[in-house]
C-alpha positions as CSV (number, residue, x, y, z in Angstrom):
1,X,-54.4,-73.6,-46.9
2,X,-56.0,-74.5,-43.8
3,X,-56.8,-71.7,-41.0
4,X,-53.8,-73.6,-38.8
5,X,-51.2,-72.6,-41.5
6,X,-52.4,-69.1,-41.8
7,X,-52.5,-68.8,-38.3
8,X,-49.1,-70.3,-38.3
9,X,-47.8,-67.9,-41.2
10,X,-49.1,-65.2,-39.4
11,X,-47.6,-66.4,-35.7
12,X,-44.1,-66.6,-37.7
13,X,-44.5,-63.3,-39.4
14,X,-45.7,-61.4,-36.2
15,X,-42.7,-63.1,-34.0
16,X,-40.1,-62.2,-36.6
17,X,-42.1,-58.6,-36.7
18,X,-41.6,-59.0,-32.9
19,X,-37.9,-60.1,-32.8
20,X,-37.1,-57.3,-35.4
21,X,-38.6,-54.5,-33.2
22,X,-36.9,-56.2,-30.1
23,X,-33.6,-55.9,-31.9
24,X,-34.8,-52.3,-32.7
25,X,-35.5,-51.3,-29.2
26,X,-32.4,-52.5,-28.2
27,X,-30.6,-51.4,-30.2
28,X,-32.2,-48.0,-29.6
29,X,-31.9,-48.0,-25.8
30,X,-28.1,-49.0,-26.7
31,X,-27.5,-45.9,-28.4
32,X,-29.5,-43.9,-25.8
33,X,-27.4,-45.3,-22.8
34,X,-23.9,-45.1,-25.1
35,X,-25.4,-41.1,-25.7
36,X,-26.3,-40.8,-21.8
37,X,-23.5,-42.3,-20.2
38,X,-21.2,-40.2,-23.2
39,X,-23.4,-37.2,-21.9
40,X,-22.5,-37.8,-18.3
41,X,-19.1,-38.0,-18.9
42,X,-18.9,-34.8,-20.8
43,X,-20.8,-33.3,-18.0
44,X,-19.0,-35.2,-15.6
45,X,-15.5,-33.8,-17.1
46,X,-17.3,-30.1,-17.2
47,X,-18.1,-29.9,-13.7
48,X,-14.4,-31.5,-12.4
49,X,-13.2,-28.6,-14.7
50,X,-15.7,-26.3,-13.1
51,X,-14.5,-27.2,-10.0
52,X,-10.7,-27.2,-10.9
53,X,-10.8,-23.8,-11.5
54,X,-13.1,-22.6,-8.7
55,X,-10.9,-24.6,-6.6
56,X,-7.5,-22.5,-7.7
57,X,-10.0,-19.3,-7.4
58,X,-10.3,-20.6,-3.9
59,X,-7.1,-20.9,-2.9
60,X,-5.6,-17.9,-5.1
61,X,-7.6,-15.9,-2.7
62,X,-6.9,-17.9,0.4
63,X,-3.3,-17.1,-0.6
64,X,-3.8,-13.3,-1.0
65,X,-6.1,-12.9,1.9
66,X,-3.3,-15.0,4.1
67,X,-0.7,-12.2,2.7
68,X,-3.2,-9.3,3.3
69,X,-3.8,-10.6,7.0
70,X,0.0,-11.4,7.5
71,X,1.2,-7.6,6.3
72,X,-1.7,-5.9,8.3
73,X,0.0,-8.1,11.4
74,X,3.1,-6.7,10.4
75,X,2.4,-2.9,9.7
76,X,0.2,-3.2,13.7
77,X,3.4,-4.8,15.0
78,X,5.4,-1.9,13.7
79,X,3.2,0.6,14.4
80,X,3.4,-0.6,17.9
81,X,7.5,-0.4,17.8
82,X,7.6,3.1,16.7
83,X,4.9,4.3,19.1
84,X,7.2,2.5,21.6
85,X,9.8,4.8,20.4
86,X,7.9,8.0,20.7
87,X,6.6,7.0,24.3
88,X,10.9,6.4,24.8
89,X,11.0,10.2,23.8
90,X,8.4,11.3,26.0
91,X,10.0,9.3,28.8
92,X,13.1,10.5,28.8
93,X,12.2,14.1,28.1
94,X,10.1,13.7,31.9
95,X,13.3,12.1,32.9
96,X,15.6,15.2,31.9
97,X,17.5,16.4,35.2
98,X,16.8,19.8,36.7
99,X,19.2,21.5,34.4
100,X,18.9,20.2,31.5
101,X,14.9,20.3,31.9
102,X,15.7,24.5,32.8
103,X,17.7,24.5,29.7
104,X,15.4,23.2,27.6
105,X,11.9,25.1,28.7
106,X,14.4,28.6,29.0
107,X,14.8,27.8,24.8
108,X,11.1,27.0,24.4
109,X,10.0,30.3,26.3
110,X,12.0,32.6,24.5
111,X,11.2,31.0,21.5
112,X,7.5,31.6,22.3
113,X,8.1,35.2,23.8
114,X,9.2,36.4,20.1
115,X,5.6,35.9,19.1
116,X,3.3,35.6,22.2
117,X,5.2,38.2,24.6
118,X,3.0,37.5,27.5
119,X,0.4,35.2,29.2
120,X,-0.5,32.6,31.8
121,X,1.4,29.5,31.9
122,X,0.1,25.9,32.7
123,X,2.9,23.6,34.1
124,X,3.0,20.2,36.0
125,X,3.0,20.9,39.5
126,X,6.3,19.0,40.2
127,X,8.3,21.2,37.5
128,X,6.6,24.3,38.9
129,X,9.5,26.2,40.6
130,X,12.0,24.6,38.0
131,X,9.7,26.9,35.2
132,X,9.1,29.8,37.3
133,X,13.4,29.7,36.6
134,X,13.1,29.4,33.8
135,X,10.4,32.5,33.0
136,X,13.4,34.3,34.5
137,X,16.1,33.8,32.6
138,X,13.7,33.5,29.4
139,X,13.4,37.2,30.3
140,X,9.4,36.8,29.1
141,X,6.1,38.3,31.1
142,X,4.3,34.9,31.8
143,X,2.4,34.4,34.7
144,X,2.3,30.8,36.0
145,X,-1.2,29.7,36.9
146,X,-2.3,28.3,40.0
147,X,-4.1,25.6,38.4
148,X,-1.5,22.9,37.5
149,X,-1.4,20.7,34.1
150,X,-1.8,16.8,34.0
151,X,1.2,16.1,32.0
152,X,4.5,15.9,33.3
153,X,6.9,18.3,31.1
154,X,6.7,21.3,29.1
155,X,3.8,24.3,29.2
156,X,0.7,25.4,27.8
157,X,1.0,29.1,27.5
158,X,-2.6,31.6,26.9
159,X,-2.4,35.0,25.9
160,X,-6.3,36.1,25.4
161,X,-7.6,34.0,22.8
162,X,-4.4,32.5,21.9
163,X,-3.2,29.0,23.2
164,X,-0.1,27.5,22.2
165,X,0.3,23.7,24.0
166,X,4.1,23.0,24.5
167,X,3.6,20.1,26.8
168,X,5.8,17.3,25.9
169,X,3.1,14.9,25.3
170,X,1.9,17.2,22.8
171,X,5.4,17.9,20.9
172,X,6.1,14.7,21.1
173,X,2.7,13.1,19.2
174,X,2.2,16.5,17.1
175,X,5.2,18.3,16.0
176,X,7.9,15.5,16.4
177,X,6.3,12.5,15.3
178,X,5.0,13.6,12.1
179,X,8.1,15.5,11.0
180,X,9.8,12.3,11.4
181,X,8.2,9.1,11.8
182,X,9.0,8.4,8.3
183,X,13.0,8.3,9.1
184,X,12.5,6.5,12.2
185,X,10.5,4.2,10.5
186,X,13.4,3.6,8.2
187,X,16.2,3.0,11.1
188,X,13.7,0.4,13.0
189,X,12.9,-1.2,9.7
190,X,15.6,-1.0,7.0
């Protein structure tokens, strides 16, 4: 055998060694891509999932915060409606005519005079003479006060250390309010 036929032999054998591995490799880097691009997918199809969800998270929330934001609305725009209401009462207690406003502090001073018997009187200076009436046929010992009140109805009456506020802004947002907002609230929104 001459050196050219070995060499030859050996050419052959090392290009079918060659070809072999080539068919290897690719066939290895086929199987690597098929497992990637498999890989990817999965991954691919775990992050839409992923995002599915978060996505219905999102707008679950968006939702509930929408209703939380829509009710607080609502509850500020009736709290609004029944404050209107009270300020109504207020309004047309200041609005009572000369009698009826008599009437009404005559009751409210003999109802204090059966526990506070006597003491000084604060009253709006436009109801002062209409009061000083009514201290007299209330039958009670108050003493009206020089010094006049800011509100517009109603009394403030001190006996020593005593002070009981009757002004109609105060019966109206502390006595009358809370012993029946609750029904109010019912009439104005059934």
């Amino acid at each position: 055998m001459a050196i050219n036929d070995i060499l030859q032999k050996i050419s052959a054998e090392a290009e079918k060694k060659a070809a072999f591995m080539k068919q290897v490799a690719s066939s290895e880097i086929k199987k690597i891509q098929e497992e990637a691009t498999a890989k990817a997918e999965f991954r691919k199809t775990e992050i839409e999932g992923k995002i599915e969800v978060q996505s219905i998270s999102i707008i679950k929330k968006s939702k509930t915060l929408a209703k939380m934001v829509g009710r607080s609305q609502s509850l500020k725009e009736k709290r609004e409606v029944i404050d209107g209401a009270y300020e109504e009462v207020e309004k047309e207690l200041n609005a009572l005519d000369s009698s009826e406003y008599s009437k009404l502090v005559t009751a409210m001073l003999k109802h204090v005079a059966k526990s506070l018997p006597k003491g000084n009187l604060t009253v709006p200076a436009e109801r002062r003479v209409l009061t000083e009436d009514a201290v007299s046929k209330a039958g009670a010992e108050f003493h009206i006060k020089e010094e006049t009140g800011s509100f517009k109805g109603g009394f403030i009456v001190v006996s020593g250390k005593v002070e009981i506020n009757l002004s109609f802004p105060y019966l109206v947002q502390n006595i009358v309010r809370p012993a029946t907002e609750i029904e109010v609230a019912k009439i104005l929104f059934p």
